[in-house]
C-alpha positions in Angstrom: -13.0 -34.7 57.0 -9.9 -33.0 55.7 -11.9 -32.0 52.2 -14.5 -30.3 54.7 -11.7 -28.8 56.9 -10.7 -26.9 53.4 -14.0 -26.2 52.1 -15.0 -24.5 54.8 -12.1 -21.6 55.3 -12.8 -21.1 51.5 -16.5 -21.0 52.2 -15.8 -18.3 54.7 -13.6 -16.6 52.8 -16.2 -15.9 50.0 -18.8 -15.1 51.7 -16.5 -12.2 53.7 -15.5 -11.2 50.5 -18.8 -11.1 49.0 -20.5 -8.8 51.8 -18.1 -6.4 51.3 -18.7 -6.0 48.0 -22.4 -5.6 48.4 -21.6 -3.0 51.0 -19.7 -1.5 48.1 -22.4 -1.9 46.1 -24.6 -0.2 48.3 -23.1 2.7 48.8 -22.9 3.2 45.5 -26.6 2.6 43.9 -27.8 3.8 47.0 -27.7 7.7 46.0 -27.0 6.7 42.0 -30.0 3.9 41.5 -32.0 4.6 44.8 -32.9 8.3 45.0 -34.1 9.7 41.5 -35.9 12.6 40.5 -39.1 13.0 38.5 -41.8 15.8 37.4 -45.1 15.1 39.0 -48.3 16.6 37.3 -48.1 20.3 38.6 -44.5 20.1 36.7 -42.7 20.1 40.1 -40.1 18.0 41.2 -40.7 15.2 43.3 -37.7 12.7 44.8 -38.5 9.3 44.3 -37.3 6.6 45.8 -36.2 2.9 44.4 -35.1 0.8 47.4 -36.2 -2.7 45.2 -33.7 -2.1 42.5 -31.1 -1.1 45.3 -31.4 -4.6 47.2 -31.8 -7.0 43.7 -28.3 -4.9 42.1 -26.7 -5.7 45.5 -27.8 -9.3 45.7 -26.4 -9.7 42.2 -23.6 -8.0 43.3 -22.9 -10.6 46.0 -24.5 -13.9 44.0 -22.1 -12.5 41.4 -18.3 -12.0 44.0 -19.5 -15.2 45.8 -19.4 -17.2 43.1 -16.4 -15.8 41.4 -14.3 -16.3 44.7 -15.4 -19.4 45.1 -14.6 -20.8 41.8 -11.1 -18.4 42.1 -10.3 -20.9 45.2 -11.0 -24.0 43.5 -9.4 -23.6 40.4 -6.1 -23.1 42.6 -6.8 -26.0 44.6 -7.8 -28.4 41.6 -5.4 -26.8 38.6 -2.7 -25.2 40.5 -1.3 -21.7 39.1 -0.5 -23.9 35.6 -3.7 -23.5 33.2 -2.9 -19.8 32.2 0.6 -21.2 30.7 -0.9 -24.6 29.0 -3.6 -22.3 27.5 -1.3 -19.4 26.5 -0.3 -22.1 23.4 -3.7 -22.9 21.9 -4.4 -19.1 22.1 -1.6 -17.8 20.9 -2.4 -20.3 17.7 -6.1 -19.8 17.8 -4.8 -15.6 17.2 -3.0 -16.6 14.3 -7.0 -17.3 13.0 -8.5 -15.0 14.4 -7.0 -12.0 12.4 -7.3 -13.3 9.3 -10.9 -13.4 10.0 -11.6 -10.1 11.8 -9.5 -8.6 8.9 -11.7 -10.4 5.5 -14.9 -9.3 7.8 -13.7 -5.7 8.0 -13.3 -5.8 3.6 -16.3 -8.0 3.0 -18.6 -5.9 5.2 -20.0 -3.0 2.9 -20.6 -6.1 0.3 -22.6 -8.4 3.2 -26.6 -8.3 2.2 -28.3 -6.6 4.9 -25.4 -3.9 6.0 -27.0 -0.5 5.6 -26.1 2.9 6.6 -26.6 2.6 10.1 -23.8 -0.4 10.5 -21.5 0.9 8.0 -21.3 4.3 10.4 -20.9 1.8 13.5 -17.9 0.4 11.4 -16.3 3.7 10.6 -16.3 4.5 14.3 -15.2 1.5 15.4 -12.0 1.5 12.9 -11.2 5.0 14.4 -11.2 4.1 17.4 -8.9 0.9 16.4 -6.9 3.0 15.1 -6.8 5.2 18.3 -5.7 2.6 20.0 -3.4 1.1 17.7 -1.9 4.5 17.9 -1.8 5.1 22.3 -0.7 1.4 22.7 2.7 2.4 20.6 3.2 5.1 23.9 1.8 3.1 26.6 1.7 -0.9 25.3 5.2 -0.7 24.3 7.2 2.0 25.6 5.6 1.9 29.1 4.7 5.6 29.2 1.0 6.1 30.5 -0.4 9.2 28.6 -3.8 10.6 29.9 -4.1 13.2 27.1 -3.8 11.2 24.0 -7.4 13.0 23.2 -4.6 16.4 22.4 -3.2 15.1 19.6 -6.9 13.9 18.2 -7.5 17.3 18.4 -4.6 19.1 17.3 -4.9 16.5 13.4 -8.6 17.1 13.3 -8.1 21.3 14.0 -5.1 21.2 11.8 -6.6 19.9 8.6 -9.5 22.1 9.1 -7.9 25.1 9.3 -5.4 24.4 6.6 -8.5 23.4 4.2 -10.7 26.1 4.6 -7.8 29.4 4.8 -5.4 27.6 2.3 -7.8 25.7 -0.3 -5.7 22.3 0.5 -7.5 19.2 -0.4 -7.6 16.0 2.3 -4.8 14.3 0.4 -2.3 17.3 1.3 -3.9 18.2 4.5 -3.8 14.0 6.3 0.4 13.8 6.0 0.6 17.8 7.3 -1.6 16.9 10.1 0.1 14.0 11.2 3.2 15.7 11.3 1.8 18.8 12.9 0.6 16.2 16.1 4.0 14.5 15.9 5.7 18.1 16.6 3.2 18.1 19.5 3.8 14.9 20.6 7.8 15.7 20.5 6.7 19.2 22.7 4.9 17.6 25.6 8.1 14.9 25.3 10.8 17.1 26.2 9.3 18.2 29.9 8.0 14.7 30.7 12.0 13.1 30.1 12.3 12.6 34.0 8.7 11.8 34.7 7.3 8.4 35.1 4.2 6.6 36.8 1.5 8.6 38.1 3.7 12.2 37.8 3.8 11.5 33.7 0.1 10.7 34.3 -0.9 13.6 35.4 1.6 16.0 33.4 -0.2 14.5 30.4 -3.5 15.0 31.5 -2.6 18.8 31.9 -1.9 18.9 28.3 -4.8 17.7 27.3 -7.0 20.1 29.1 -4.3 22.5 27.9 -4.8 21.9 24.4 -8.8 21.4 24.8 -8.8 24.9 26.9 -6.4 27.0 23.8 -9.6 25.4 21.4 -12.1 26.4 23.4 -11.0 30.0 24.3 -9.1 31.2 20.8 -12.5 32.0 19.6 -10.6 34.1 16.2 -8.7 31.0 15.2 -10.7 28.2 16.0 -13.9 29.3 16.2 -14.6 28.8 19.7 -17.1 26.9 21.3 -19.1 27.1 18.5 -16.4 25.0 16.4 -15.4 24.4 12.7 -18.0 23.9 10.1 -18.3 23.4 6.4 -14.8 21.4 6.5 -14.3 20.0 2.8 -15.0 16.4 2.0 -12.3 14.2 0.7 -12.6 12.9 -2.9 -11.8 10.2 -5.0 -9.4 10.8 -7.5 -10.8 14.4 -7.5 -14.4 12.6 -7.9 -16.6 14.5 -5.4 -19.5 12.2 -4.3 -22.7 14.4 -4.2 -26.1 12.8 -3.8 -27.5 14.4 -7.1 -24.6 12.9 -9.7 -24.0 15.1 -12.3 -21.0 15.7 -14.2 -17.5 15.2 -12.6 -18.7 12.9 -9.8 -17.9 9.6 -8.3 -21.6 8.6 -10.0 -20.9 9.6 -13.8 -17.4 8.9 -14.1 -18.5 5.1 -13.3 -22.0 5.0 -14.5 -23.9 4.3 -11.0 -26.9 5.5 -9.8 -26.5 8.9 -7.3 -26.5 7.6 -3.6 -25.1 8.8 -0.4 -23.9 5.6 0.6 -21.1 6.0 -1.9 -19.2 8.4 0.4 -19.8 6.2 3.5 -18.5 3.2 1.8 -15.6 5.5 0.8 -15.0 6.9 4.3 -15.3 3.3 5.7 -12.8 1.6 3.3 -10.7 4.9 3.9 -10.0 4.3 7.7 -9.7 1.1 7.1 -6.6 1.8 5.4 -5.7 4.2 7.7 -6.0 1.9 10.7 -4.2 -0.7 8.0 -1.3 1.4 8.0 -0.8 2.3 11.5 -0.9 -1.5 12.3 1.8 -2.8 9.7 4.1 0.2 11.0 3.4 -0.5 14.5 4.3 -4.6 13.6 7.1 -3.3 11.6 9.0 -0.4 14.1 8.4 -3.4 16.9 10.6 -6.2 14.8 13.6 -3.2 14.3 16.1 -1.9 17.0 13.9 1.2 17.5 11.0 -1.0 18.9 13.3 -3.2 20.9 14.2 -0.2 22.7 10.9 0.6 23.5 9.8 -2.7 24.9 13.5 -2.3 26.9 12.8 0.7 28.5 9.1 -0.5 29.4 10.9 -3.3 31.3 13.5 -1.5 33.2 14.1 1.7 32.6 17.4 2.1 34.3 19.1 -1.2 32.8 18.1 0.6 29.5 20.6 3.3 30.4 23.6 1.3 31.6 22.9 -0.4 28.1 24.0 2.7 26.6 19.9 3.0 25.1 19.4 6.6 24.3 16.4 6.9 26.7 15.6 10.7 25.5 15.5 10.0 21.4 13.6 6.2 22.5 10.9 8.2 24.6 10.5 10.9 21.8 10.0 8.8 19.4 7.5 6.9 20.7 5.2 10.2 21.8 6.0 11.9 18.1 4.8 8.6 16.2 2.0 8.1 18.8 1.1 10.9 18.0 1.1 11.3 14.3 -1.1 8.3 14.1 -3.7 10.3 16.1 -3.5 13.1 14.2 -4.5 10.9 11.3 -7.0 10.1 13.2 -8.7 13.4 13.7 -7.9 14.2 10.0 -10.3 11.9 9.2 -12.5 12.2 12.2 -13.2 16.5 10.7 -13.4 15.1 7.1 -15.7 12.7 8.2 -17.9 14.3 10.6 -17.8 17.9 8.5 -17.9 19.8 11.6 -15.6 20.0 14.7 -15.3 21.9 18.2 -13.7 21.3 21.5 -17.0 19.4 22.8 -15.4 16.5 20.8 -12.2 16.1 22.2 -12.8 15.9 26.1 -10.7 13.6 28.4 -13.5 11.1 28.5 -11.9 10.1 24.9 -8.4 9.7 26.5 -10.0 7.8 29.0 -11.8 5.4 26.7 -8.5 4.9 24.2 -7.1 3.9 27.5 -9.4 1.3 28.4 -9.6 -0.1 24.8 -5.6 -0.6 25.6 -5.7 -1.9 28.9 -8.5 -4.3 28.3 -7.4 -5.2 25.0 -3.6 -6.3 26.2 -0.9 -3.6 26.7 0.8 -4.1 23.8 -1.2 -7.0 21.9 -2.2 -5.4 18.4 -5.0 -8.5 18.6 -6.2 -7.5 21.7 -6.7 -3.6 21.0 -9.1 -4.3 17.9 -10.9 -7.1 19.9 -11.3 -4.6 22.8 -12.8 -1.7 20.2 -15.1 -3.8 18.8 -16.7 -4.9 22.1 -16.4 -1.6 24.0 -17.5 0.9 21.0 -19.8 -2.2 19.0 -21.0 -3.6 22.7 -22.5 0.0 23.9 -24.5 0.7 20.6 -25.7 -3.0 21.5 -27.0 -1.7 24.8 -27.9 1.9 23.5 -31.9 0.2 24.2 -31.0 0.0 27.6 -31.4 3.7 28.3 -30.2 4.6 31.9 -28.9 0.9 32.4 -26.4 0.8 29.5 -23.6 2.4 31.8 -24.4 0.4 34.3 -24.0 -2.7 31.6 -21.1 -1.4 30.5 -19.3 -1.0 33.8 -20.0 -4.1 34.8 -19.2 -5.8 31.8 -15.1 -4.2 32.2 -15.8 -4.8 35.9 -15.8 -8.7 35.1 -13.3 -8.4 31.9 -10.5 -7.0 34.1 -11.3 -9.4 36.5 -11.4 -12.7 34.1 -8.4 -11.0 32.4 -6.6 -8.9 34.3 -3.6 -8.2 32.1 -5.8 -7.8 28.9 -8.2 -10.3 26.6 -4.7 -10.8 24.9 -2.0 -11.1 27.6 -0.1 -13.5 26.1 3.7 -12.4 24.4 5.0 -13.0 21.6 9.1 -12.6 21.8 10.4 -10.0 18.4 13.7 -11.8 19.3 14.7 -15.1 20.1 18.0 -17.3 20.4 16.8 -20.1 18.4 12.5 -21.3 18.6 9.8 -18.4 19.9 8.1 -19.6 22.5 5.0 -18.0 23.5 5.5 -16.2 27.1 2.5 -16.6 29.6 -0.1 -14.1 30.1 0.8 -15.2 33.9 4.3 -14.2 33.4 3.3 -10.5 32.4 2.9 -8.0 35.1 -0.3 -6.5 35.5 -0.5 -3.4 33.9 2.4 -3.6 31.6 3.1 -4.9 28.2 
């Protein structure tokens, strides 16, 4: 009797829970899924009208928050609140594993049979995007300061290395530092008026600058070209190797005695962020382990108690947006060398918005967790790109049920950089949602 008395609140509870959702869901695939337009014969417009699809996505919708609840309630009441802290062991080891792997995947992959141009593109874009994230996860994984305009300084490394290559002559090798530093001077500019700012006001003050910086691209039509953007930027080379796809003398092709093929450059570009993305990790790993990085993950925490510690909060939160934001104007460097062509169309805040979810959902602050998140986010939607007009939906749903199975990140586990005597792992459970 008593195990029915319990099942039965839990029951209700569920099923409450689950109607409102599929009211939710209603509302929204009622005008998004239900109502769509189409051209008839006579080339009008017509509105049609899909009330099936409506009712099966809401029954999913509440198969789908049913069950979840239910199995939410009896986890608590079989398990207790405990499992999250006996698992956070056997995954913290099972990472040690996994970046080994991810990492002799990422050099064996141009070598792999099979791997043509088509995945070795989907690797490039994937490693910027690591890198990206790598990058934002230095400002908001471990210094706490939620930037909504990290898409500025993307911007302001790809602009900068095309506009010093094509008026000054400067090859890629000169240009990637100078960009770099040119985005940390940026990053150190929007630092200054955000010192007082935090939460949602430093939210939105970095979104400003983002549409700022977009807005100066799009309208300084003498300088950057405008809407119609930067083309012919120069490709980088190898040792002063150019790769073209007809050989001839002084290329990548005769210097090593290989037959002419475009791939060269790709495999070049590919190993090239890798290295890039490389870098930014083992500084990131590095700056975390050293006072500087302490002082970050201090100031995440408690922000005051920082500054009755005598933590120099204006240098700690400068240096976090300047080297945040050199890594991204690495970033772009490569993005314009890369792609050959740039304008503002690129550098929306849809990109800031996606670098953002690849952080949250990766782990703030787990290095593991942003490359994990990357490669399902920016691999997982060319996955679905057959989909057509269900691969948002596909994609929604699947960071729906991510943040919901996860909700402090796929890695939300800790790792102490200091310890008085053994590191012990600290429990995705003991980590607040939302912070690092």
């Amino acid at each position: 009797m008593s195990l029915a008395r319990t099942r039965r609140p839990v029951l209700g509870a569920a099923l409450k829970d689950a109607g409102l959702a599929a009211l939710v869901a209603a509302g929204l695939f009622l005008p998004m899924v239900g109502l769509r337009t189409d051209v008839g014969p006579t080339g009008a417009l017509f509105l049609r009208t899909r009330w099936t699809d409506v009712l099966l996505l809401m029954a999913i919708v509440f198969a789908g928050r049913f069950l979840l609840r239910f199995w939410q309630e009896w986890r608590a009441e079989r398990h207790g609140p405990s499992v999250q802290k006996r698992l956070a062991g056997p995954l913290s080891r099972s990472g040690r594993f996994v970046a080994p792997v991810l990492l002799l995947f990422a050099l064996l992959l141009p070598a792999i049979p099979g791997i043509g141009r088509y995945e070795l593109d989907l690797g490039i874009l994937v490693l910027t995007y690591v890198m990206l994230g790598w990058g934002l996860n230095i400002v908001v994984g471990l210094a706490g300061l939620l930037d909504l305009g990290y898409v500025a300084f993307y911007a302001v490394g790809a602009y900068s290395y095309a506009l010093l290559a094509q008026y000054f002559g400067l090859s890629f090798w000169i240009c990637l530092p100078l960009a770099g530093l040119l985005a940390a001077f940026w990053g150190i500019l929007l630092g200054f008026p955000v010192l007082r700012l935090r939460g949602d006001y430093l939210a939105i003050v970095t979104l400003g600058f983002g549409e700022i910086i977009r807005l100066v691209l799009l309208n300084w039509v003498s300088l950057t070209g405008g809407p119609n953007g930067i083309s012919g930027i120069p490709r980088p080379s190898f040792f002063g190797l150019a790769f073209t796809a007809g050989g001839g003398p002084g290329s990548f092709a005769d210097f090593f005695g290989l037959e002419p093929s475009p791939t060269h450059r790709v495999v070049f570009l590919y190993y090239l962020i890798l290295a890039l993305a490389l870098l930014t990790n083992w500084v990131t790993l590095r700056l975390r382990r050293q006072p500087l990085g302490r002082a970050w993950e201090a100031m995440r925490e408690d922000e005051i108690a920082c500054r009755s510690l005598g933590i120099n909060i204006t240098t700690t939160k400068l240096t976090a947006f300047a080297l945040g934001a050199m890594f991204g104007g690495f970033a772009g460097a490569f993005f314009a060398t890369r792609q050959a062509f740039i304008s503002p169309e690129s550098f929306t805040f849809i990109e800031s918005a996606i670098i953002l979810a690849i952080v949250v959902l990766g782990g703030l602050g787990s290095q593991l967790g942003v490359a994990i998140a990357a490669l399902v986010l920016i691999g997982g939607f060319e996955v679905f790109r057959d989909l057509q007009e269900w691969r948002m939906l596909v994609f929604g749903a699947a960071m729906v049920l991510i943040m919901i199975w996860k909700p402090r990140g796929l890695v939300g586990s800790r790792n102490p950089t200091v310890a008085l005597g053994e590191k012990r792992t600290i429990s995705a459970a003991m980590v607040a949602e939302g912070r690092g």
